[in-house]
C-alpha positions, 0 to 999 in steps of 0.5 A: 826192511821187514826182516829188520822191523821183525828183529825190532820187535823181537828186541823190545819183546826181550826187553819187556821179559828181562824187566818183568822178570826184575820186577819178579825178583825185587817183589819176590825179595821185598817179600822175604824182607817182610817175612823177616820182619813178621814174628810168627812167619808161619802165620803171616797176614796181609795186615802184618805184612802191611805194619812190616812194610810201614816199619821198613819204610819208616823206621824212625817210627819204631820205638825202643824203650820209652824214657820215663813220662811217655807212654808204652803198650799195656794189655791190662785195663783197670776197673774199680768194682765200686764208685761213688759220685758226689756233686756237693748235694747228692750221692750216686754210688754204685757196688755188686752191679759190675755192667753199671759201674763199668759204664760209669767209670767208662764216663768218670775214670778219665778224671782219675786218668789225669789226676794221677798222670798230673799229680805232684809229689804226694803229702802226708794228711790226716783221716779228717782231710780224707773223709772231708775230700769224701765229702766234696765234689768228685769221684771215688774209686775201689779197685778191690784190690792193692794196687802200685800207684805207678802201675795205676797211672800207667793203666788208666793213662794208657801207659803214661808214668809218672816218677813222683806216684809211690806206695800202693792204693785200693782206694782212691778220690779225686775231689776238689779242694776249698781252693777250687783246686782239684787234688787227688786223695789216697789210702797208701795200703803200704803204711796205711796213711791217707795222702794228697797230691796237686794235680792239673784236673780242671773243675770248671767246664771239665769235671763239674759237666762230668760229675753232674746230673746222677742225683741220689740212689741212696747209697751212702759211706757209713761214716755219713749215717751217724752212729747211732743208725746202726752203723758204728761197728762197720769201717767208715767207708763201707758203702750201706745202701737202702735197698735189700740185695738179692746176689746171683747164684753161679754155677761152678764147674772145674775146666780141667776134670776131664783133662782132654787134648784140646784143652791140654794143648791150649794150656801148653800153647798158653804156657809155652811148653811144646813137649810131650807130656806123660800121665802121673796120678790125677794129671799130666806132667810135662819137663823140658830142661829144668822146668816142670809143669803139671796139670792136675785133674782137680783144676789146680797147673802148677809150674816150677823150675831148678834153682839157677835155671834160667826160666822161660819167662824173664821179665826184660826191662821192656818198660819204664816201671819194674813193677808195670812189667811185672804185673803185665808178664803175670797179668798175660799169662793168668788171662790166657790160662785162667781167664780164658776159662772162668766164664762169667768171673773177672780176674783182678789184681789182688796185690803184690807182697814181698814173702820168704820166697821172693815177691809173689803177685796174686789174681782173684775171681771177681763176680759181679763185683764181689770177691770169690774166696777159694777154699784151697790156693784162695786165689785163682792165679798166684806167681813168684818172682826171684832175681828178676825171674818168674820161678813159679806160679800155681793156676786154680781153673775154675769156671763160673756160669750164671744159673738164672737164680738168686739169693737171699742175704741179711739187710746190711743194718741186720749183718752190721748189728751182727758184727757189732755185737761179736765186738767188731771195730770199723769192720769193713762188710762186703759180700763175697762168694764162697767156693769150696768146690761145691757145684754152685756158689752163692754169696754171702757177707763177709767181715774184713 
């Protein structure tokens, strides 16, 4: 009986073993299965691991290519560098203070958000109507730069399209109509007409709560001061404020002077290249294939590849709009380049125009809301696009910091009287920021 008891025993423990090495192998290849389902295997975190998992237990969850009207991932997030807020009384504006006007679009911009995912097709209208929307209640939006219209409303609707949205906008109001309907307003850049869409946008108990309560700064649109305040030579939607600017002064350094190994390897890591490079005159060159990327000591990277060469960036029907796309895939790799070492300055699209070569997107440096011009590219990132394909871009790295100091500049109605008497018509005044490669950059008004 104990011999038998003894042999029992002996079974049950076999059992266990052989279950517990099933159990082994079941999580030793549900493990595998996840790796596989990690992109970067190497780097494989227990939160990857988790999405991997909730991705192979729920797989309707995955999403390929969204129809158009759905949203998709976007990386980058719209910021208008001036805002102006009207309650039908008072104005509230705000330019050169790039923390404020984040914090106000951060209150406002769901209003431009559901305009543009809930606008109808657009109508052409006159200037009139565009300067009377100005002078409604509601919210007026400058990017700075040109902006697709289709591109914007998949930014500030987190990658909600809308089919009927065309042309390209730099400034934009959402205003309400004498109808107590609110319409969207916009300056087309590509034929430069003024245009109207219905939207969805409630006012009552929506936008009246959100547009309230910021009364007046006294920043107004030149067109609303009259010509005979010194104004007439400045295009009419020119924020003037009262108050004398004193702009920060900004030290400027080039990231790529001394060509080290870290930062070299983070270029190529940024870039994709993963080969040896070799010294040319003031640089680095480094070739895989047909395609070649140079880094030069003056802070200028520029990359090219052979004609009919397959380049390293396609730009994949990922998304429901080309254009989102496009800007998306250049937008990534100046901010992982560029971007990553600019310090204090913001990169903005600057626009997309059409050029002997193919399309071509440019990125600016922004400081505290004012443009920096370069004196050499002009641009900190410019990319050229043929066939569907990324065939070339040229990277300016430049580096600002704040110095702690500031600068005097000429009152806006002494710059303005400057302009008029040069026979200036509706220029647009703004301050911007030159940078001819000095060690400091201050800014300055400029006329365009």
């Amino acid at each position: 009986m104990e011999r038998s008891n003894g042999r029992r025993r002996r079974n049950r423990g076999l059992e266990r073993l052989k279950s517990l090495l099933i159990l082994l192998l079941s999580l030793s290849a549900l493990y595998l299965t996840l790796l596989a389902l990690v992109p970067n295997r190497t780097s494989a975190s227990p939160i990857a691991l988790a999405e991997a998992l909730s991705a192979l237990l729920n797989p309707q969850q995955s999403q390929s290519t969204p129809a158009a009207g759905t949203q998709t991932s976007l990386t980058v997030s719209a910021r208008p560098t001036r805002m102006s807020v009207y309650d039908g009384t008072q104005r509230f504006s705000l330019q050169y203070d790039a923390a404020n006007v984040d914090r106000l679009y951060d209150s406002l911009g769901i209003l431009l958000g559901e305009a543009l995912a809930s606008a109808k097709a657009p109508a052409q209208v006159p200037e009139s109507e565009w300067r009377a929307a100005l002078r409604s209640p509601g919210v007026w939006f400058d990017f700075l730069g040109v902006i697709p219209l289709d591109t914007l409303c998949a930014w500030t609707g987190e990658g909600v399209y809308n089919p009927l949205l065309n042309g390209s906008a730099r400034q934009l109001t959402v205003a309400l109509e004498p109808d107590q309907q609110v319409a969207l307003y916009y300056h087309n850049e590509d034929d430069g007409l003024y245009y109207t869409c219905e939207t969805s946008v409630a006012f009552e108990n929506h936008m009246d709560t959100l547009i309230s309560g910021y009364g007046s700064n006294g920043v107004s649109f030149a067109f609303e001061l009259g010509d005979s305040n010194g104004y007439s030579g400045l295009d009419p939607y020119v924020l003037v404020s009262s108050a004398s600017l004193a702009p920060q002064v900004y030290r400027a350094v080039n990231p790529l002077s001394g060509l080290d190994e870290t930062i070299i390897e983070e270029i190529q890591t940024a870039l994709s290249f993963h080969t040896s490079y070799y010294p040319i005159p003031d640089g680095i060159r480094i070739r895989e294939g047909q395609e070649t990327l140079e880094l030069g000591s003056d802070g200028q990277v520029s990359y090219t590849t052979a004609e009919d060469t397959q380049s390293r960036y396609p730009l994949e029907d990922s998304l429901v709009n080309g254009t989102t796309e496009l800007i998306e895939t250049t937008y990534a790799l100046a901010i992982g380049t560029v971007g990553r070492y600019c310090g204090s300055a913001r990169l903005y699209l600057m626009g997309l125009e059409e050029t002997a070569d193919g399309l071509e997107v440019r990125y600016g440096y922004c400081l505290n809301g004012s443009a920096v011009n370069l004196s050499d590219e002009g641009c900190a990132a410019r990319f050229t696009v043929e066939d569907g394909q990324l065939t070339g871009f040229t990277l300016t790295f430049r580096r600002y910091e704040e110095s702690g100091q500031t600068s005097l500049v000429l009152p806006e109605r002494q710059a303005a009287a400057a302009l008029e008497a040069l026979d200036a018509q509706e220029t647009e005044l703004v301050l911007c920021y030159w940078d001819n490669g000095s060690d400091t950059v201050q800014a300055g008004w400029a006329a365009q």
